[in-house]
VEXKOLFI-464299 format. One record per residue: residue in one letter; x, y, z negated of N, C-alpha, C in turn. Coordinates in steps of 0.05 Angstrom, whole numbers, plus 5000, padded with zeros to 4 digits. Last residue first. Example, Ala and Ser with C-alpha at 12.3 -4.5 7.8 and 13.67 -1.06 7.14 Angstrom:
// VEXKOLFI-464299
S525749554858527349794857525850014843
A526448864844524649104844526449344844
***
This chain:
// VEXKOLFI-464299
X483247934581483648084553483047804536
X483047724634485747684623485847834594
X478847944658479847724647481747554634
X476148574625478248434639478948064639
X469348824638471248594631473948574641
X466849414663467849214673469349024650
X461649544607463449614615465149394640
X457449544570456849514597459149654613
X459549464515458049684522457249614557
X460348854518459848994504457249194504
X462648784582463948774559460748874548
X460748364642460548554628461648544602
X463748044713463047974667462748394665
X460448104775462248184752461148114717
X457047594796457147794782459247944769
X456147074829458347164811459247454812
X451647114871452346964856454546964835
X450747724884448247594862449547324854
X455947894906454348014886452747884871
X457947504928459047424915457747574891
X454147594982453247364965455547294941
X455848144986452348064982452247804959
X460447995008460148164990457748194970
X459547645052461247585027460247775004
X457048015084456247765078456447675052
X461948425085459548505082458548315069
X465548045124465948235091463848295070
X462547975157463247695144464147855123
X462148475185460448295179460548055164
X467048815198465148865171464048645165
X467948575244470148435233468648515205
X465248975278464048675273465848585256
X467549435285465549465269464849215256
X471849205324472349315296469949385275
X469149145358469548885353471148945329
X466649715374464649425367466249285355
X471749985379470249925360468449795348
X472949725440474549675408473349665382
X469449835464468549605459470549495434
X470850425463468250375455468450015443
X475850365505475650495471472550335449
X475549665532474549965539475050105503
X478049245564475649235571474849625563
X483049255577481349005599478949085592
X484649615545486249565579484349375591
X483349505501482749795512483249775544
X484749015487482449015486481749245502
X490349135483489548915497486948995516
X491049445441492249675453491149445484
X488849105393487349375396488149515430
X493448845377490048695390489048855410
X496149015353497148915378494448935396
X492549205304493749405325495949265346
X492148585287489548795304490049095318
X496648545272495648295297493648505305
X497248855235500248885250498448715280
X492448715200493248955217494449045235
X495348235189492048195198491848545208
X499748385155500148075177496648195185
X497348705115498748845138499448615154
X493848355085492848555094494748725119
X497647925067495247835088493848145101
X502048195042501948035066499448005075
X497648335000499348575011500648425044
X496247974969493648154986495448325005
X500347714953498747634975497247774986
X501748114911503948124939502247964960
X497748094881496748274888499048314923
X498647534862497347504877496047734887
X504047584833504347464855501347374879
X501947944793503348054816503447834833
X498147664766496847854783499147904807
X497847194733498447204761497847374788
X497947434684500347274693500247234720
X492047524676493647794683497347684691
X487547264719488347304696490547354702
X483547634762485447414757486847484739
X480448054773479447894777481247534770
X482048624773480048394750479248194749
X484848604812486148614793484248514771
X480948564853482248394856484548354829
X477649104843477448794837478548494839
X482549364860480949474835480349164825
X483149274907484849304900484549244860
X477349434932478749144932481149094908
X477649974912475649824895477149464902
X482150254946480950174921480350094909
X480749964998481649934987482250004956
X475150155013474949945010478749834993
X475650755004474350674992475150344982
X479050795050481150875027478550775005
X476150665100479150445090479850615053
X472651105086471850745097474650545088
X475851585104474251415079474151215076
X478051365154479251445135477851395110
X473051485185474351185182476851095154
X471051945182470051785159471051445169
X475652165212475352215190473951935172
X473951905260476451845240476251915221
X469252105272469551875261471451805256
X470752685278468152535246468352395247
X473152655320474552625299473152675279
X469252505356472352355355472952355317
X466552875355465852735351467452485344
X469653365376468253385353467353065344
X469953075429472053065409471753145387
X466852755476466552975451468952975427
X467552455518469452725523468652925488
X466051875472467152065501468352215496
X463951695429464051945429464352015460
X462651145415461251265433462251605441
X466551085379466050865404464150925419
X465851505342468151455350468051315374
X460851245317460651595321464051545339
X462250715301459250825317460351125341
X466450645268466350615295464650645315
X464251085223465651165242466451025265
X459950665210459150935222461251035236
X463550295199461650185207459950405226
X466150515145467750495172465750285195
X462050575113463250885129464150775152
X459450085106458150275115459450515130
X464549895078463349765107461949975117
X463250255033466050235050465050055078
X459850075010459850355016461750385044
X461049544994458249625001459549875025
X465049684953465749554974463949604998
X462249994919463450174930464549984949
X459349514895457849794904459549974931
X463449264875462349194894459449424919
X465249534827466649464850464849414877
X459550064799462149834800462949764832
X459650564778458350494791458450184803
X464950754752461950834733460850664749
X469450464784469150514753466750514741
X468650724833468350374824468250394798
X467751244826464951114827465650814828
X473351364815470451494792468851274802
X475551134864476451064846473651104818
X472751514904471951214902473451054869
X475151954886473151884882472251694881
X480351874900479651894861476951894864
X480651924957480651574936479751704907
X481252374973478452354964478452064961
X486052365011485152564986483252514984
X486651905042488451995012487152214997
X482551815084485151645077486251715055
X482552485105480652235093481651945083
X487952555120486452665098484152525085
X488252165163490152275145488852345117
X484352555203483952175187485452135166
X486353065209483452965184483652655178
X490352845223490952995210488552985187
X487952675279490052495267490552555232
X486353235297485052915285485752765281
X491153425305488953575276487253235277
X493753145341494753215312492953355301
X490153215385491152925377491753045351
X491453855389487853655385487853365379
X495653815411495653925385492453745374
X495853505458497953445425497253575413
X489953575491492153595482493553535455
X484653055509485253305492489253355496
X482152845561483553115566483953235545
X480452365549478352555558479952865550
X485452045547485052055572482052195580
X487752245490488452415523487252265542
X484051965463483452235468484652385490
X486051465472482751455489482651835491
X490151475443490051485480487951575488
X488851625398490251885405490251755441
X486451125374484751405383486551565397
X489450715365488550735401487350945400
X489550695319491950635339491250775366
X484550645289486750865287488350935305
X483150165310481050395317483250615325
X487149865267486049765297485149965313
X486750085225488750095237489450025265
X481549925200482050215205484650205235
X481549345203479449495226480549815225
X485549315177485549155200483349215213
X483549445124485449475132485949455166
X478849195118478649415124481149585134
X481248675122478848705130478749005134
X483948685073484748575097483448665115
X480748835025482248985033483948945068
X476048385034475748695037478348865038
X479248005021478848055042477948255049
X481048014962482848044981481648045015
X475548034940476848304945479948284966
X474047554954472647734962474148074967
X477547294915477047224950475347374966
X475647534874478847514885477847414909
X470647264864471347584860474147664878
X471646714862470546824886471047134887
X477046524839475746574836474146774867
X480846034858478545964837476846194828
X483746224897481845984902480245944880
X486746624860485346614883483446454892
X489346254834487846424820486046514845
X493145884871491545724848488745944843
X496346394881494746264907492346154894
X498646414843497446674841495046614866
X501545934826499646044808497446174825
X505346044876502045784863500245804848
X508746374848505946534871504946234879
X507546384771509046284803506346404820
X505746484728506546774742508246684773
X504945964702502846104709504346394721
X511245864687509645694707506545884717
X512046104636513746284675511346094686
X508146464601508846184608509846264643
X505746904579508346934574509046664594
X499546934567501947044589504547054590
X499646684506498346554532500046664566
X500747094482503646784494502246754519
X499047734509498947414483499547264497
X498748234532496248144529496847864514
X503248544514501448654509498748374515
X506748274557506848294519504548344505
X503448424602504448194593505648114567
X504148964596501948844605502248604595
X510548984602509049114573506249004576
X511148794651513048644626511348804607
X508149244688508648954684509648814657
X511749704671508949714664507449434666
X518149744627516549684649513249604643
X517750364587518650054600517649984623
X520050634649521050494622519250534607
X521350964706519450704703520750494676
X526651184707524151364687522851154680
X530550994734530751094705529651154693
X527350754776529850594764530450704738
X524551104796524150864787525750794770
X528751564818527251604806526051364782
X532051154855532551334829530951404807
X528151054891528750874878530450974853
X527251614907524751484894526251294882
X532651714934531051914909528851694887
X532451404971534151284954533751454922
X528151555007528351364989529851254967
X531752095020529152094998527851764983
X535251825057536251965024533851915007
X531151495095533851405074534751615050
X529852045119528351785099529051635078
X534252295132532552375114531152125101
X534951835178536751975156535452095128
X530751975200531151645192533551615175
X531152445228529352375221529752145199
X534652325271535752385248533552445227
X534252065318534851765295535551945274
X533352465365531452335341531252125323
X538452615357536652835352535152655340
X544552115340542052205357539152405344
X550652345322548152285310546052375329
X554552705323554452455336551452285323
X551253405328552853165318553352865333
X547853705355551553715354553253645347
X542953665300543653785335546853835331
X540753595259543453335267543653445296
X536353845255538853845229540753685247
X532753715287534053925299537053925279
X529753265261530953245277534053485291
X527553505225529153345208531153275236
X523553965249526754005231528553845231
X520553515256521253635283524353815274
X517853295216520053045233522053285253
X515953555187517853525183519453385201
X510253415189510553785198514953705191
X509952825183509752935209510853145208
X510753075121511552795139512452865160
X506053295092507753395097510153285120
X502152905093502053075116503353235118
X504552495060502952435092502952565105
X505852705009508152605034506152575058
X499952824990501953024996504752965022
X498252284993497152565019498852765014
X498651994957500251974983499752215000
X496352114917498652214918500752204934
X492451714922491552014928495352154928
X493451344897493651294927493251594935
X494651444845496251434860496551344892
X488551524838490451654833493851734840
X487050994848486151164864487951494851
X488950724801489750664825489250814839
X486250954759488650964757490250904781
X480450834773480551144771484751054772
X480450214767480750374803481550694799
X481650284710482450094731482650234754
X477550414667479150584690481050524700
X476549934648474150074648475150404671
X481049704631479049544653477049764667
X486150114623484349974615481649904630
X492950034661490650114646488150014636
X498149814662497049814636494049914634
X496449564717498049404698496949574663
X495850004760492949864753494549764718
X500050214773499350394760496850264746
X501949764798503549814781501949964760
X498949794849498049584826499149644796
X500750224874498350254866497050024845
X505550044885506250294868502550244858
X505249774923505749664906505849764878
X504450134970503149974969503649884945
X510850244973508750474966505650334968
X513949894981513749874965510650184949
X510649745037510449525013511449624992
X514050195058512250225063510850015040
X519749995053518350315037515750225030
X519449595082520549575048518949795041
X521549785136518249785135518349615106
X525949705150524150135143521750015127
X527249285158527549285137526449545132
X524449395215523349145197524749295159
X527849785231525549855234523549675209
X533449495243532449665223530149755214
X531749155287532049005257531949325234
X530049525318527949355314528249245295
X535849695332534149965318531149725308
X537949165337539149265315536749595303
X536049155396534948905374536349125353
X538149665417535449615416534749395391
X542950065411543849755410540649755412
X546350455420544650415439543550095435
X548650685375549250485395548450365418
X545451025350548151065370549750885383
X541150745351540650865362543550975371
X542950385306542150285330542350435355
X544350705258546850595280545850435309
X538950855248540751025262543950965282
X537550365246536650475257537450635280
X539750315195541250155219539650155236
X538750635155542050715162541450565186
X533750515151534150745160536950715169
X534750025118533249985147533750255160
X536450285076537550115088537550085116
X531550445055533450635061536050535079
X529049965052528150195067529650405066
X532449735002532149635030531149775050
X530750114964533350014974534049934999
X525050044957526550214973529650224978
X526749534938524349564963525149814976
X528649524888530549424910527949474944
X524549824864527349944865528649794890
X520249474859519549804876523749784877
X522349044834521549044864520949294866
X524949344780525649174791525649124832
X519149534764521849744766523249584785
X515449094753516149244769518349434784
X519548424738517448704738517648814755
X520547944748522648184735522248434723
X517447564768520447494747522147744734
X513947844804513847654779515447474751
X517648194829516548334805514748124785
X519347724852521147874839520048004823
X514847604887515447454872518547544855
X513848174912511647964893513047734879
X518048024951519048334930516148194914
X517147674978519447664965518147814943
X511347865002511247574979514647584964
X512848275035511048335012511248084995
X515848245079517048325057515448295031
X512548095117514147925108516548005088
X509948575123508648425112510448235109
X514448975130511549025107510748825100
X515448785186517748725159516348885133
X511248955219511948665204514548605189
X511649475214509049345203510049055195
X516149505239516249625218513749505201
X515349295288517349165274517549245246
X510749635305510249355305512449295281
X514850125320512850115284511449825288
X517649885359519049995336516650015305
X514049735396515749525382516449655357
X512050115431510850015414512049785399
X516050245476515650375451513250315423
X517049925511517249825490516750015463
X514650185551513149855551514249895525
X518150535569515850705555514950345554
X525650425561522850295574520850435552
X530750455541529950575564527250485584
X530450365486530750055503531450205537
X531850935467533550725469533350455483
X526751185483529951255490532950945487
X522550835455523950905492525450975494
X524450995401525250635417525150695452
X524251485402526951335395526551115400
X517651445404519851575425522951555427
X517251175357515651035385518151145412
X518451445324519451165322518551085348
X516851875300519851895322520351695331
X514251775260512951935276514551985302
X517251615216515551335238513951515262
X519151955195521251795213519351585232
X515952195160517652365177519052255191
X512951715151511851895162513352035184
X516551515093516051405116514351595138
X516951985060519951875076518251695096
X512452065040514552275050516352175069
X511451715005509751765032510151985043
X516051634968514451514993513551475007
X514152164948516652184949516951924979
X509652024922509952284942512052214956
X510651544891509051594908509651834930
X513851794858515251524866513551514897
X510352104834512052194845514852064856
X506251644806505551944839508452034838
X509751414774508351284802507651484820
X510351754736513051654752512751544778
X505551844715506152084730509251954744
X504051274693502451424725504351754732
X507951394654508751124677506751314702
X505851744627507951754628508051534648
X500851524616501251704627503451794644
X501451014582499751024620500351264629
X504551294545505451064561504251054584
X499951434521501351694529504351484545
X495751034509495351294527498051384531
X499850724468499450644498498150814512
X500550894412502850964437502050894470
X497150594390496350874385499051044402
X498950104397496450214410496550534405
X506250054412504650014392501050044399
X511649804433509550034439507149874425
X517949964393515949764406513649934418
X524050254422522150184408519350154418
X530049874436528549974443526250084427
X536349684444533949654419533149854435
X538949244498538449434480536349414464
X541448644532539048794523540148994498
X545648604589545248634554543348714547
X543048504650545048644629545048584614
X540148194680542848124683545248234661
X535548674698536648454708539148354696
X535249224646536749154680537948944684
X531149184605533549284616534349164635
X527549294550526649264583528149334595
X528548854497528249054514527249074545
X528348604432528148454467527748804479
X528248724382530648954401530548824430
X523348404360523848724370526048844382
X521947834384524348024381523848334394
X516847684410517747574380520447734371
X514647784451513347794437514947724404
X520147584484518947934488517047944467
X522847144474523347354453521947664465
X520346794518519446814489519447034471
X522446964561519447094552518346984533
X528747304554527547064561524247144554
X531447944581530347764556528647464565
X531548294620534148104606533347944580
X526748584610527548434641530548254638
X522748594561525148624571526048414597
X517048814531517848634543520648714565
X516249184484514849244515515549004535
X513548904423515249054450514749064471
X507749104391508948984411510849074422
X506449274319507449344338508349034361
X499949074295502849014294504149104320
***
């Protein structure tokens, strides 16, 4: 029997019971729509994952080409090299105190909904940036910076979106798909900041707040984009799609989603692996380009290894994505301690070798794009499907709140004690992940279907 897709102006009775319930804009009139049926839902995941990579690109486009100016537009403007580390701090932590709103909106609204007003607000954060900067105003470029940092949560958010319809069994392959589709904006990003800047030479507009211009348009692209293609919604059709049982507002509160968490160990395991790996990459990441100028590399030798970590980081998730899939979650969590375990090895001892530097960014890069994945992966199978968004927006606060503290941490640790001893205490943060990982393996197993397939819990 045909399902509707579930409508964002509809109450959540009539998404399973009224075919013209639709999927329409907060507040409007609902339209007739038509229902999505099974023999319609491949070409639905399709159609939605190709709106997400290019919601995606388009995201990891706009943040890059402006956060790359962000350190040197805050010295210019506070007129202190002390503060240039505030501007992407402020940006990291309006990520994470953005992540439970916009979670608990796409619990009431869907997706389309929170990706759209997320970059809204990161385009936002861009305009007052820029008025910061001609104003010379400092708190106002730091308040902009916070709301810049919407993009960033909502390109994070794009990867669960794409999890919602698919099927248990290619779960991570659908997420790792659109984490891969960050590498195009990633590294196009940087090769752009230095244009985006020169465009606003002779204007009243500061050289490097113009950068943050651009961002703002292209976000306002993506939220465009979203807003008219992302139909139906991939949330609200998940939720029609899986029976009343998901329909009840009380189970989609972020109590709920906290409730779901605590009850299952799978979920407490994958939200820490993503934290965890998060917060050791970003830690390491931060501080490599000092430790490298102080064994004499130049800007360009900072930017190619910056460039491979980059790359390791996004283009090669569809793999980890294939092997949580065929090989399962926890395998590839496994894996993931292991890389970023080697790269603080090969990285915290390197010295003056800079070949060496940058194999271990590289495979630090892996190391985080693995462990997220698969966390990401199992954290979605791991809670029944009403309280995924408000408990995939927790993984998303606790993972950049616990990164935003370890790249403060990170810049401490290098000054009193040394690069090397960074990575020890980034390698060590694996160990209780690891632990966990072992003992959530033999004691709560992933469910198998059938054929020996991952289970959803929520089917």
């Amino acid at each position: 029997m045909p399902v509707p897709p579930g409508g964002e102006g509809c109450d959540t009775a009539s998404v399973t019971t009224d075919p013209a319930c639709t999927d329409a804009t907060p507040g409007t009139p609902s339209a007739a729509a038509p229902a999505v049926t099974p023999e319609e839902l491949p070409a639905l995941r399709r159609r939605t994952s190709a709106v997400l990579i290019g919601s995606q690109i388009l995201g990891g486009l706009g943040v890059p080409i402006a956060i790359a100016l962000a350190p040197v537009l805050a010295t210019q403007v506070s007129g202190s090299e002390s503060m240039s580390g505030l501007a992407p701090t402020a940006s990291v932590t309006g990520t994470a105190l953005l992540s439970l709103p916009l979670a608990a909106l796409m619990t009431r609204r869907g997706r389309r909904a929170g990706l759209v007003l997320a970059y809204v607000i990161g385009a936002f954060g861009g305009g007052l940036v820029v008025l910061g900067a001609a104003l010379d105003n400092f708190p106002l470029l730091l308040l902009g910076m916070a709301c810049f940092g919407a993009a960033s949560s909502a390109n994070l958010q794009a990867r669960f979106a794409a999890a919602d319809l698919a099927a248990p069994d290619h779960r991570a392959r659908a997420i790792s798909t659109v984490v891969w589709a960050t590498t195009i904006g990633a590294v196009l990003g940087p090769n752009l900041a230095a244009p985006a800047s020169r465009s606003f030479a002779g204007t009243s507009i500061p050289e490097l707040a113009g950068p943050f211009l651009w961002a703002a348009a292209i976000f306002l692209l993506a939220a465009l984009l979203v807003g008219v293609l992302l139909r139906p919604d991939p949330l609200l059709t998940a939720r029609a799609l899986a029976g009343p049982a998901e329909q009840q507002a009380e189970a989609r509160s972020l109590k709920a989603g906290l409730a779901a968490v605590a009850a299952s160990p799978r979920a407490r395991l994958a939200l820490v692996t993503v934290a965890v790996s998060h917060t050791a990459m970003v830690s390491i990441m931060v501080m490599t380009p000092v430790d490298l100028g102080h064994h004499g590399a130049d800007l360009e030798l900072v930017g190619l290894v910056i460039s491979g970590h980059i790359a390791g980081m996004y283009a090669f998730s569809p793999v980890w994505g294939w092997l949580a899939d065929r090989v399962g979650r926890f395998s590839v969590i496994g894996l993931s301690a292991g890389l970023i375990a080697l790269a603080a090895l090969l990285a915290g001892t390197a010295g003056p070798d800079h070949g060496r530097t940058a194999a271990g960014l590289f495979l630090l890069g892996l190391g985080w794009s693995a462990g997220l994945v698969s966390g990401s992966a199992l954290l979605t199978d791991s809670v029944p499907q009403a309280a995924r968004a408000a408990v995939q927006g927790l993984a998303d606060l606790t993972s950049s709140a616990c990164a935003g503290l370890g790249g403060a941490a990170a810049g401490l640790i290098v000054a009193q004690a040394s690069y090397g001893w960074l990575n020890l205490i980034g390698a060590s943060l694996l160990l209780p992940m690891a632990g966990l990982a072992l003992f959530t393996a033999r004691r709560h197993p992933a469910p198998k279907t059938r054929g020996g397939k991952p289970a959803d819990p929520a089917s």
